[in-house]
VEXDREN-2710 file (C-alpha; in Angstrom, 1 decimal):
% VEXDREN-2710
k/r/px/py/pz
1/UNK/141.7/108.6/128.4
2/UNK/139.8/105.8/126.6
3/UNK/136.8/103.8/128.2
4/UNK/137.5/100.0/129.6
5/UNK/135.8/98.1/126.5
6/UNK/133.2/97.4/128.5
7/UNK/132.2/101.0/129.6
8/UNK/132.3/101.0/125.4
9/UNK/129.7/98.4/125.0
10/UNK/128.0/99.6/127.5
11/UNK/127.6/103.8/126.4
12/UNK/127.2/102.1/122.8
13/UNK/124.3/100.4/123.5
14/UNK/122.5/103.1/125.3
15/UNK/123.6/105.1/122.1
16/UNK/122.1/102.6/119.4
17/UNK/118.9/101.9/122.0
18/UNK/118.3/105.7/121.8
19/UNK/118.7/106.0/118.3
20/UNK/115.9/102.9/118.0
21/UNK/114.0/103.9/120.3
22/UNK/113.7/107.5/118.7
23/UNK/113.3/105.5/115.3
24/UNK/110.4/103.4/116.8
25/UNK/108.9/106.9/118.2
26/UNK/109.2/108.7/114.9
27/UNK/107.7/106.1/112.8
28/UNK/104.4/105.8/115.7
29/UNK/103.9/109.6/115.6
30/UNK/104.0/109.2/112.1
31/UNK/101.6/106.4/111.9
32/UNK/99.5/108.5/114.7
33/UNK/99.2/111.5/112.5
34/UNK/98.0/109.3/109.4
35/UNK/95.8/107.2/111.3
36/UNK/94.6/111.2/112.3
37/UNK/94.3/111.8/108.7
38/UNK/92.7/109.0/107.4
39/UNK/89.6/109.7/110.3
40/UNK/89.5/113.7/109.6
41/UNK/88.9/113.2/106.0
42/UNK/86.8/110.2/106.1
43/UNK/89.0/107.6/103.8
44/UNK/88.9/105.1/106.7
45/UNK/85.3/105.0/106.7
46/UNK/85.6/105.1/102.8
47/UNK/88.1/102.3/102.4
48/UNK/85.9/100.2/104.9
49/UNK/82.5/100.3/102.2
50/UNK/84.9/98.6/99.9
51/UNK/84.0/95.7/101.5
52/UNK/79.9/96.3/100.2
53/UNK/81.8/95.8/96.4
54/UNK/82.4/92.0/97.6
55/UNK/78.6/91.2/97.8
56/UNK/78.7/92.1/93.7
57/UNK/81.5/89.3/93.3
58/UNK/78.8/86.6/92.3
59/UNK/77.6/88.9/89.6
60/UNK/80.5/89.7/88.0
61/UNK/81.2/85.6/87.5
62/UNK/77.8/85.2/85.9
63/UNK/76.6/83.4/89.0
64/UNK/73.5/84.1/91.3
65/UNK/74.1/85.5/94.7
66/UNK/73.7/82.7/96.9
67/UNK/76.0/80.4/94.9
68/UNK/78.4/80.1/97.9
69/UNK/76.6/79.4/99.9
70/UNK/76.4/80.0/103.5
71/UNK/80.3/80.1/103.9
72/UNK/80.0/83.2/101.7
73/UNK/79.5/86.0/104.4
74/UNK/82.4/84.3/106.5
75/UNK/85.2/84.6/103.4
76/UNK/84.1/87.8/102.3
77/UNK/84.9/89.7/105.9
78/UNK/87.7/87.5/106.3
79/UNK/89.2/89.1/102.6
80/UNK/87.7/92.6/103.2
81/UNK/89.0/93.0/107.0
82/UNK/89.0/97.0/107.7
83/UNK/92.2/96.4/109.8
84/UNK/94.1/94.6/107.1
85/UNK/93.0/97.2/104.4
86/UNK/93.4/100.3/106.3
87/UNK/96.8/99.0/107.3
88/UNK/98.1/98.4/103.6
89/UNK/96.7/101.9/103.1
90/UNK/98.9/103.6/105.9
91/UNK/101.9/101.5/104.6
92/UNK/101.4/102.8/101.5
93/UNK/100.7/107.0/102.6
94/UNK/103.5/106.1/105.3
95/UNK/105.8/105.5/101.9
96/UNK/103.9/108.7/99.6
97/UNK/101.8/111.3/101.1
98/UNK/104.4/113.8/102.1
99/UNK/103.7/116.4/105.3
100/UNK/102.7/119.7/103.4
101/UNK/100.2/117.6/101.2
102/UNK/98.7/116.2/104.4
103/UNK/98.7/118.7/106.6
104/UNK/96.8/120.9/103.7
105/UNK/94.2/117.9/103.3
106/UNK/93.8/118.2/107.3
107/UNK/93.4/121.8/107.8
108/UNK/90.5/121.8/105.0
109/UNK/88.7/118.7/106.3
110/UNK/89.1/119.7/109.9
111/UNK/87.0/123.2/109.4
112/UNK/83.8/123.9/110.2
113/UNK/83.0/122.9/107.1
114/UNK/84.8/120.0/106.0
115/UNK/83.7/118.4/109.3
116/UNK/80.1/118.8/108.2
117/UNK/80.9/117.2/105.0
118/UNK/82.9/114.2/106.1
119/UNK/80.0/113.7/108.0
120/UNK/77.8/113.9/105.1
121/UNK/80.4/111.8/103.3
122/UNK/80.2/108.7/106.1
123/UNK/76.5/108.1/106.1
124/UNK/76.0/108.2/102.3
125/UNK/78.8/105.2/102.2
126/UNK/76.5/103.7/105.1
127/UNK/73.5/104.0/103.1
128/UNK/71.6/101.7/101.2
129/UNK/72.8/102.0/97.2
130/UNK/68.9/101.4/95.8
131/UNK/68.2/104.4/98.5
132/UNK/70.7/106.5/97.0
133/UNK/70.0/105.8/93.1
134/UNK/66.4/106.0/93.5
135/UNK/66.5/109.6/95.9
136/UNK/69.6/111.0/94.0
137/UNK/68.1/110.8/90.8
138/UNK/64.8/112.6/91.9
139/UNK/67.1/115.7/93.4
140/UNK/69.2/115.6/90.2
141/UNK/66.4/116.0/88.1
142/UNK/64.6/118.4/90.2
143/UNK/68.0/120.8/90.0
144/UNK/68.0/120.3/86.4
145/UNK/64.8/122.4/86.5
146/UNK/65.1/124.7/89.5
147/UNK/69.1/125.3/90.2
148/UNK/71.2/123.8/87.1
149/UNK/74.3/126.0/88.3
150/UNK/74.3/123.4/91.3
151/UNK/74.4/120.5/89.1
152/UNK/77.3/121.9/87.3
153/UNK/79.0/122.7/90.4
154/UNK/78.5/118.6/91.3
155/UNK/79.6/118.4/88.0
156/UNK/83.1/120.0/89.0
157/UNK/83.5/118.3/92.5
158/UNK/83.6/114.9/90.6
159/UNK/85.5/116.0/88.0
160/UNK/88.4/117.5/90.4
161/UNK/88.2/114.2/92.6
162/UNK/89.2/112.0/89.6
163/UNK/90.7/114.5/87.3
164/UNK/92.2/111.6/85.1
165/UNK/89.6/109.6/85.0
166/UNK/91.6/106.7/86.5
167/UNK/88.1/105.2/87.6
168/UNK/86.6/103.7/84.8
169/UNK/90.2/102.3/84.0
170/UNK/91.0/101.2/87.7
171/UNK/87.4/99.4/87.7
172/UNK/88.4/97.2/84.8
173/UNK/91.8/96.7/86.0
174/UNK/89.6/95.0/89.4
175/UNK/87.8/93.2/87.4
176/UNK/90.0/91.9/84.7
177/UNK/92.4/90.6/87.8
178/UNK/89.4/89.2/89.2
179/UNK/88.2/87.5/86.4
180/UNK/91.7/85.7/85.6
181/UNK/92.4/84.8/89.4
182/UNK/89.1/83.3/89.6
183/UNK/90.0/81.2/86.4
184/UNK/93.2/80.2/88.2
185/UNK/91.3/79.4/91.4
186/UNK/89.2/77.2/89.3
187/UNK/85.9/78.8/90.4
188/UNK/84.8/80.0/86.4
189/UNK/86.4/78.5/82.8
190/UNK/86.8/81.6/81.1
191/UNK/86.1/81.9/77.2
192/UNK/88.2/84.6/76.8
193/UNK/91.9/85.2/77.7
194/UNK/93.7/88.7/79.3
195/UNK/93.5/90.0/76.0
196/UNK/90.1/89.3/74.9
197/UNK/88.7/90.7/78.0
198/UNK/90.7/93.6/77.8
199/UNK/89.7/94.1/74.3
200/UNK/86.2/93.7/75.4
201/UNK/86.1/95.5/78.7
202/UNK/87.5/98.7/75.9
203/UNK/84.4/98.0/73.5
204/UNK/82.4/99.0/76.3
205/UNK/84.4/102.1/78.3
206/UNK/82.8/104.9/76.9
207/UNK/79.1/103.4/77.9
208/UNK/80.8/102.4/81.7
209/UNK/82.3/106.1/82.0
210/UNK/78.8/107.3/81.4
211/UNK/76.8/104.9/83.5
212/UNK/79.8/106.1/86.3
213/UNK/79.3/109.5/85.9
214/UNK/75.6/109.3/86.0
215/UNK/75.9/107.4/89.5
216/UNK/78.6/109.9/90.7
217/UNK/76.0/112.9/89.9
218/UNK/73.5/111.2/91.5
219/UNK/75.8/109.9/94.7
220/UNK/76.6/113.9/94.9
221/UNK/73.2/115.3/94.9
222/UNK/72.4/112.3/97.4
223/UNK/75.5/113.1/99.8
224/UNK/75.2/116.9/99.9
225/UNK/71.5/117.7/99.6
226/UNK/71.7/119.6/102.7
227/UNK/74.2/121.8/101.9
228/UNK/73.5/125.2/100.7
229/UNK/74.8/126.1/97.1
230/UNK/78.2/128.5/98.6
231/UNK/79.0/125.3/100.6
232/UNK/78.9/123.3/97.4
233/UNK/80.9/125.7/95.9
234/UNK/83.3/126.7/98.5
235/UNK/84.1/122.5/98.4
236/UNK/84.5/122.1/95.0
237/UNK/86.8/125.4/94.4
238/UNK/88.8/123.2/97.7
239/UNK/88.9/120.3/95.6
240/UNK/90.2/122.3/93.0
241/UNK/92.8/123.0/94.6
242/UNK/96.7/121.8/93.1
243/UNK/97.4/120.5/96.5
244/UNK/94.2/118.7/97.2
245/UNK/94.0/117.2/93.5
246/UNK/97.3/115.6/94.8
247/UNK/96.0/114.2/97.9
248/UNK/93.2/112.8/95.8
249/UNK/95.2/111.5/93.2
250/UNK/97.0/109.5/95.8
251/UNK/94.0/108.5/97.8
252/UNK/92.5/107.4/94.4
253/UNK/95.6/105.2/94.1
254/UNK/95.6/103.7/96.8
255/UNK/91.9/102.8/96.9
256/UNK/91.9/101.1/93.9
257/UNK/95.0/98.9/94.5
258/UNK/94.0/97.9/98.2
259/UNK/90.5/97.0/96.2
260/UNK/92.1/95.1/93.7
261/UNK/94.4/93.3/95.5
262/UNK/91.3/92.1/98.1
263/UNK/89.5/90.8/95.3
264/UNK/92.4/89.1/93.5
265/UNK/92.4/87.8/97.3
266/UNK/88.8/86.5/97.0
267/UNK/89.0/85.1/93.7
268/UNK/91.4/82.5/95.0
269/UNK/89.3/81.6/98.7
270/UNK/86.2/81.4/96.3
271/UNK/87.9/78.0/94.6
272/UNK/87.2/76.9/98.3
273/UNK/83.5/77.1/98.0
274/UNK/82.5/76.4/94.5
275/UNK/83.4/74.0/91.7
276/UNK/84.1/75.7/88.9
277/UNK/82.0/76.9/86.1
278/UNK/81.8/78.6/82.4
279/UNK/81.9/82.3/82.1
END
């Protein structure tokens, strides 16, 4: 016998609020377990020093640091919010990083081990930059002389984190799209259109990749000096792995497009605080 239309609404509704409401569940255990994620391997803390790249906008218009003025420290945490960048970044996993990938990032990061090095991994993003040039360089030269297997070792990590080398490229990419948003913003007159500063920015790659991998080198022998030589290489035969190169790659992704979008971001609140000027 059918239901009284009403009865009909009625067990329909209940039917498409459970649905929803299983939706709604589904989606927050998923956002849970990547929030999880992003903590157990240390991204969020790693998205978060993005926000230290902001204090080298000045620079890379050709004007001093304190050319903003005071307002400066204001609009740079308003553009580099962790909560609005780690957001876009688990909008972005929620849409990419599929189960088997993350759970084999999590299981690795969530050892003994990989607990010690996140841990590792946090403070060096915390530390001062001079602090880490001037103190990595001394251990990288020292293991040039005493342990050189170690360096090479480094030498692998960095190469199995950004097996591409997407980062010199992604860096111009920032600061190209800088450059021109700040042009539109009015804050700099450029000399040069997309094109010439493309063509520019490739005169100059090979000497950036090895200035990069210089700093990397030294950011490694900084950020693991008090690891012992099997942990080094038990962590870079883990980064080596097909399934963690994956993870990178997409972590790599995503950093550089939240950090290019945030300064596209800036380049436009910066015609708030500066007349313009020639670059």
């Amino acid at each position: 016998m059918s239901l009284p239309i009403y009865r009909f609404i009625a067990v329909f509704a209940c039917i498409v609020l459970t649905i929803c409401t299983s939706t709604l569940e589904a989606r927050a255990d998923g956002r849970d377990r990547l929030e999880g994620f992003l903590e157990v391997t240390g991204f969020d803390v790693a998205l978060g020093s993005i926000a230290d790249a902001a204090g080298e906008a000045p620079e890379m218009l050709g004007l001093p640091d304190n050319a903003f003025g005071a307002d400066w420290t204001r609009l740079s945490e308003e553009v580099f919010d962790r909560e609005v960048m780690l957001d876009r970044a688990l909008d972005i996993l929620d849409a990419t990083l599929e189960d088997d990938l993350l759970e084999h990032a999590s299981q690795f990061y969530g050892g003994a081990l990989g607990r010690r090095l996140v841990q590792a991994e946090n403070r060096a993003h915390r530390a001062d930059d001079r602090t880490i040039r001037i103190e990595g360089q001394e251990i990288v030269d020292r293991l040039r002389e005493e342990n050189p297997a170690r360096l090479a070792y480094y030498e692998r990590m960095n190469h199995a984190i950004d097996p591409e080398g997407i980062a010199v490229r992604a860096l111009q990419e920032v600061q190209i799209r800088f450059l021109m948003a700040a042009a539109a913003s009015g804050v700099v007159q450029l000399r040069l259109d997309e094109e010439g500063l493309r063509a520019m920015m490739a005169e100059n790659e090979e000497a950036l990749r090895e200035q990069m991998a210089a700093s990397a080198l030294r950011s490694a022998a900084y950020t693991y000096r008090d690891f012992s030589d099997d942990e080094i290489l038990t962590y870079t035969e883990a980064l080596e792995h097909p399934d963690m190169q994956t993870v990178y790659e997409l972590m790599n992704a995503v950093h550089y497009e939240i950090m290019t979008n945030r300064f596209e971001v800036l380049a436009h609140r910066m015609g708030e605080l500066h007349p313009g000027q020639d670059l």
